[in-house]
C-alpha positions as semicolon CSV with decimal commas, in nm:
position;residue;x (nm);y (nm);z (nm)
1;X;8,889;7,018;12,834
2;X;8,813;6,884;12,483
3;X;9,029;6,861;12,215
4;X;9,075;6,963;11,837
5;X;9,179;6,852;11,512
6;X;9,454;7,087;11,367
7;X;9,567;7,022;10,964
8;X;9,913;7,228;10,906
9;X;9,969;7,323;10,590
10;X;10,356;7,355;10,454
11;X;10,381;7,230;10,798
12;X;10,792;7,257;10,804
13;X;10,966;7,130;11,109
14;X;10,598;7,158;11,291
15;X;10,640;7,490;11,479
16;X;10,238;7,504;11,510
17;X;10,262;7,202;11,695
18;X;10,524;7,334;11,937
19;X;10,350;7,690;11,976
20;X;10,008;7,497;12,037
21;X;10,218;7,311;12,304
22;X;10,346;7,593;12,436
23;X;9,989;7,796;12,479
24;X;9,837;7,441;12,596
25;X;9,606;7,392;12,380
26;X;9,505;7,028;12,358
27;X;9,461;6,826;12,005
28;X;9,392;6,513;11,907
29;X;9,463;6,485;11,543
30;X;9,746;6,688;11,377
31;X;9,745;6,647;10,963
32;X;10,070;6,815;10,813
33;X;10,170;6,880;10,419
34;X;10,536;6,927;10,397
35;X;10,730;6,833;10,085
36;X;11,094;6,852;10,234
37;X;11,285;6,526;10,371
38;X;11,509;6,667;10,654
39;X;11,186;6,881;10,785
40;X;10,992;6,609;10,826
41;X;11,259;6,392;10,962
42;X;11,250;6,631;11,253
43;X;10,892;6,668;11,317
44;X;10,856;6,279;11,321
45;X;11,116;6,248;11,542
46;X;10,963;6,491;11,820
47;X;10,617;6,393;11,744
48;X;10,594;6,063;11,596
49;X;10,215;6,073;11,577
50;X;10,164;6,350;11,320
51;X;9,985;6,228;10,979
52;X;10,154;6,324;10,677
53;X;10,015;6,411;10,381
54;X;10,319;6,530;10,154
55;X;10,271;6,755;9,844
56;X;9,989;7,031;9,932
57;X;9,887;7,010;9,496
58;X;9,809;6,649;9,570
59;X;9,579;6,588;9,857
60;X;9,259;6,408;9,819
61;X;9,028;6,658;9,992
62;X;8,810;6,396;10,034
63;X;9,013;6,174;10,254
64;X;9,088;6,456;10,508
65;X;8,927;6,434;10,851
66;X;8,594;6,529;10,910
67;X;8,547;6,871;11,136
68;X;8,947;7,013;11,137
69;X;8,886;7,265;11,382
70;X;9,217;7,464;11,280
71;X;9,385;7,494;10,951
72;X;9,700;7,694;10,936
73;X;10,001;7,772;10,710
74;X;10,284;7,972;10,621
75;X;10,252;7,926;10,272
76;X;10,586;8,019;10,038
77;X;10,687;8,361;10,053
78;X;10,980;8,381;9,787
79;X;10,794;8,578;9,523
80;X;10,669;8,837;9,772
81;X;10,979;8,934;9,960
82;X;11,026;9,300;9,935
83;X;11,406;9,252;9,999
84;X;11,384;9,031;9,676
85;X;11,352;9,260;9,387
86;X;11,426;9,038;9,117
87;X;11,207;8,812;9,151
88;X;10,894;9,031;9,304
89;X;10,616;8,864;9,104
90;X;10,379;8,821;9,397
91;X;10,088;8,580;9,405
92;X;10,198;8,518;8,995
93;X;10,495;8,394;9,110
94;X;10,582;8,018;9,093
95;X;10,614;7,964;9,476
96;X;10,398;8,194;9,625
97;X;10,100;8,120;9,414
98;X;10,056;7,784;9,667
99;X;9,835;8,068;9,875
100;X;9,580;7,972;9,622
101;X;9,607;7,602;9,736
102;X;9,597;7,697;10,131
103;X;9,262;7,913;10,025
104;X;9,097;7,592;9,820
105;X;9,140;7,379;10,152
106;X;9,026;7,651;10,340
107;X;8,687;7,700;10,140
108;X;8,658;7,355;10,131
109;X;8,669;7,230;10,476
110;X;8,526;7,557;10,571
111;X;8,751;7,545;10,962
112;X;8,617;7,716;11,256
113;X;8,987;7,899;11,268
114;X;9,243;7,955;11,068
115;X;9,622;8,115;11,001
116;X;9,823;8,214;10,759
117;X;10,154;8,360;10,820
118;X;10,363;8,577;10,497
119;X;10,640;8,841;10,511
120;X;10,550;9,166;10,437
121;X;10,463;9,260;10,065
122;X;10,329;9,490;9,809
123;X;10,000;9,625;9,925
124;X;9,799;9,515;9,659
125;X;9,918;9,178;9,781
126;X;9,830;9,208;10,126
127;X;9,468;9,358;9,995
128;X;9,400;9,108;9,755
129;X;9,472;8,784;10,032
130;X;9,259;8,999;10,287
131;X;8,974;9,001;10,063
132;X;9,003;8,607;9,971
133;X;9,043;8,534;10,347
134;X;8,794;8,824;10,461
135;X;9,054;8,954;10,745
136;X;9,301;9,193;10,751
137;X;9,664;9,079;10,870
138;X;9,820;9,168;11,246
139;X;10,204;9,248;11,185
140;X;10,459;9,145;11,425
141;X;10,832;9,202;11,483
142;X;10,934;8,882;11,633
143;X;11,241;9,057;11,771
144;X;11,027;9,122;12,081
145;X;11,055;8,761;12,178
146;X;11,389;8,708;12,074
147;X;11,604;8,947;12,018
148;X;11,666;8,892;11,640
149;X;11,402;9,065;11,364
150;X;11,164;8,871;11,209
151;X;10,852;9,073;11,013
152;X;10,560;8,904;10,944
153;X;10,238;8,919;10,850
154;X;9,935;8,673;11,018
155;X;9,591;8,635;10,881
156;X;9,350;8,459;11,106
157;X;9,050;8,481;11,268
158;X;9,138;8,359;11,591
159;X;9,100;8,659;11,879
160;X;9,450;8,853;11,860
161;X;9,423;9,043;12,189
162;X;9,721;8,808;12,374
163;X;9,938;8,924;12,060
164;X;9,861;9,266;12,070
165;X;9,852;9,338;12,443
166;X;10,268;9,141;12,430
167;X;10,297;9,382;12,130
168;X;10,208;9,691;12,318
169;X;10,362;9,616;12,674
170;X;10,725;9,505;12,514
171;X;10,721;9,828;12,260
172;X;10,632;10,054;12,565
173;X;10,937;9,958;12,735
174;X;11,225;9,774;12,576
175;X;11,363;9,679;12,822
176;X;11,156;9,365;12,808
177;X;11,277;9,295;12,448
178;X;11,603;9,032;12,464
179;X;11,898;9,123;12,328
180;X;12,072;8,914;12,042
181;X;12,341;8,896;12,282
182;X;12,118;8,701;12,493
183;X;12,112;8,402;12,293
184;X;12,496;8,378;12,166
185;X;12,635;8,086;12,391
186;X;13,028;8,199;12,385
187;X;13,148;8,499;12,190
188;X;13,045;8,841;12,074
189;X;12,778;9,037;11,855
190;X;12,808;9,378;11,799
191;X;12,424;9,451;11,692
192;X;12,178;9,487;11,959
193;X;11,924;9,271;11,726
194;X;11,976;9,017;11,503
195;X;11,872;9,001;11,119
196;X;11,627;8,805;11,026
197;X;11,731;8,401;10,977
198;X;11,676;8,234;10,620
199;X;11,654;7,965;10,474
200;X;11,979;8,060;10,336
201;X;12,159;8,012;10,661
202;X;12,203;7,706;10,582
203;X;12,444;7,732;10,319
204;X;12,733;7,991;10,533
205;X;13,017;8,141;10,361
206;X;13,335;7,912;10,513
207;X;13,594;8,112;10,405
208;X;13,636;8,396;10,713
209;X;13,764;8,680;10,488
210;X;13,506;8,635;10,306
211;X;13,244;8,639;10,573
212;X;13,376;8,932;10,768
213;X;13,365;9,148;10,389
214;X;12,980;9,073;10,425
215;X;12,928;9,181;10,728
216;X;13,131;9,486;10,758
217;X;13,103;9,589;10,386
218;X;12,711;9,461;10,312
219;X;12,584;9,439;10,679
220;X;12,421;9,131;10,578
221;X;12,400;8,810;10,791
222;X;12,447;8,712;11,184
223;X;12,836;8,661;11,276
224;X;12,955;8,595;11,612
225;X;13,307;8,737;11,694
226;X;13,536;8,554;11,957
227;X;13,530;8,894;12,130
228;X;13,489;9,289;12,145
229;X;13,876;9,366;12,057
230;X;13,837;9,075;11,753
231;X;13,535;9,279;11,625
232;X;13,739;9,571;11,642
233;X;14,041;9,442;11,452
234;X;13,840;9,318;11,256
235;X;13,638;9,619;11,184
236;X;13,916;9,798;11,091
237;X;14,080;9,540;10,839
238;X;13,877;9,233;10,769
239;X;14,133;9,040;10,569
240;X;14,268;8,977;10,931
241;X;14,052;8,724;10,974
242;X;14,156;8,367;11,101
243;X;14,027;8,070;11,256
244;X;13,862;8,145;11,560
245;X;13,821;8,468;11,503
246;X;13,477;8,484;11,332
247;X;13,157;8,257;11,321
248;X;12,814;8,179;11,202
249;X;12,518;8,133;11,486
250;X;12,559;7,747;11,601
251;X;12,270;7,513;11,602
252;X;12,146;7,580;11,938
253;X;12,160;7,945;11,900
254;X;11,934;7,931;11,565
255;X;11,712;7,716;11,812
256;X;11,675;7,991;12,061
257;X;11,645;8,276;11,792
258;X;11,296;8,102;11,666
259;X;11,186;8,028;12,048
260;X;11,258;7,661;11,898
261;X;11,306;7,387;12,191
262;X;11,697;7,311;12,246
263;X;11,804;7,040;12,067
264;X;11,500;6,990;11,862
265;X;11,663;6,967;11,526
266;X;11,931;6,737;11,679
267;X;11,878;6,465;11,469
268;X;12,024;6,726;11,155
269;X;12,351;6,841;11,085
270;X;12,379;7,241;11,150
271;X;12,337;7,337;10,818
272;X;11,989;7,196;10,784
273;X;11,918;7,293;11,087
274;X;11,959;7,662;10,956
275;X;11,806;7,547;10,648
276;X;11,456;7,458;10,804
277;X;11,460;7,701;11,086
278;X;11,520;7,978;10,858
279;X;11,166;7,903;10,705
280;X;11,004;7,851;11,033
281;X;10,797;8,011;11,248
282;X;10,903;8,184;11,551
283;X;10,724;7,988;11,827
284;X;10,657;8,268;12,096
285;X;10,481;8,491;11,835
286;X;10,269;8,217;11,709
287;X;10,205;8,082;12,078
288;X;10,083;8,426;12,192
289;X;9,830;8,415;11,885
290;X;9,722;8,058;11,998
291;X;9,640;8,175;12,344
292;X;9,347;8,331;12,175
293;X;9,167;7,964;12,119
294;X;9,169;7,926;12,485
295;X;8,860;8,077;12,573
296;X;8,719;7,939;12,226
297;X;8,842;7,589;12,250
298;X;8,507;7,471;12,461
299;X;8,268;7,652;12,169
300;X;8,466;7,476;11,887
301;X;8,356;7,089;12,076
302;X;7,995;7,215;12,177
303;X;7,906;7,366;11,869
């Protein structure tokens, strides 16, 4: 089979490249615009042969390979959050208005397929980028995959029905749908499902008191307990805490929450680990959309 030429946009640690693995689909070029150090570190050190382009507001259009096949992007989604209500300014807002550089490439190089992943958002948000892209989004719970929530919009025009029919079968019967427990490597959680990881992660609260008040008092954030009767002591008087008794999710755990290969952000410390996973994509959901290029990937060479 052929291959394709793929240009990432706020490519992150390259989680298209992984998911594209992961659903075999071959390419031969892979262009990426990422702006932060430690996320490219990473995607350079698992694969070394991806072209950087840096900031997304500064690429020469006109130096970009002829014929990308696939453009995709999660472009920044701080201004649409609807758990963010302070700073809700949507496609005004400083960071998210970058969807208006993802749609300039995209009417410029005109692909054969595209993506673009956001969280969910006001609906004259969600209407307004459906009418620039001319498609309407497919939401996903990535808890599904892995156990921990993750809700997201995806705008593409690549076939969906891999997505859908995963969405359907795993809703029907849950018992398909991993537990957050599933992915904890020693210890205890006491929600079925995870929360949804941030970018935030990677700046934890070290001082336990503090980050059992959070959790029992907020209900905000993951926190892995050294057991059940620790949760329960805890439960009942979190100033109890000490060392050992209380955690954040460890590297490899984040790892498995995304459906990130172990060890892939080895090369970082934890905490930007968390940092850059937190932003990423979660690779079985974005794999599953992928599939649908398989029985396209012959058209996009012949045609």
């Amino acid at each position: 089979m052929e291959t394709i030429k793929v240009l990432s946009l706020f490519d992150g640690m390259s989680c298209g490249q992984i998911a594209l693995n992961k659903a075999k689909i071959k390419y031969d070029s892979y262009l990426a615009s990422e702006v932060k150090s430690v996320a490219i570190q990473v995607t350079q050190e698992n694969y070394p042969n991806t072209i950087q382009l840096g900031d997304i507001t500064k690429i020469n259009l006109d130096r970009l390979l002829p014929n990308i096949d696939l453009l995709i992007g999660g472009s920044p989604c701080q201004n649409f959050s609807l758990a963010n209500r302070y700073t809700r300014e949507g496609l005004k807002g400083e960071k998210s208005k970058l969807f208006f550089e993802f749609l300039k490439i995209k009417n410029h190089l005109n692909p054969r397929y595209f993506l673009l992943e956001n969280v969910r958002m006001k609906k004259e948000d969600e209407e307004y980028i459906s009418k620039l892209l001319g498609v309407k989004p497919i939401y996903c719970d990535s808890f599904i995959f892995s156990g921990v929530y993750r809700k997201r919009l995806y705008w593409t025009n690549i076939p969906t029905h891999y997505l859908q029919e995963e969405i359907d079968k795993r809703t029907r019967n849950f018992d398909l749908i991993p537990n957050f427990q599933d992915i904890i490597e020693d210890g205890f959680v006491s929600r079925k499902y995870g929360t949804c990881l941030l970018e935030s992660d990677g700046r934890p609260n070290v001082n336990l008191k503090k980050l059992a008040r959070r959790f029992f008092k907020i209900g905000f954030g993951n926190v892995v307990f050294k057991d059940y009767e620790t949760y329960k002591k805890l439960s009942i008087d979190y100033e109890l805490a000490q060392d050992g008794d209380i955690r954040v999710l460890n590297q490899r755990e984040l790892e498995k929450a995304q459906g990130v290969p172990l060890n892939y952000t080895k090369c970082l410390t934890r905490n930007e680990s968390a940092n850059i996973i937190g932003d990423a994509w979660q690779i079985d959901t974005i794999a599953k959309i992928f599939e649908g290029l398989k029985d396209q990937q012959e058209k996009i060479i012949l045609t």
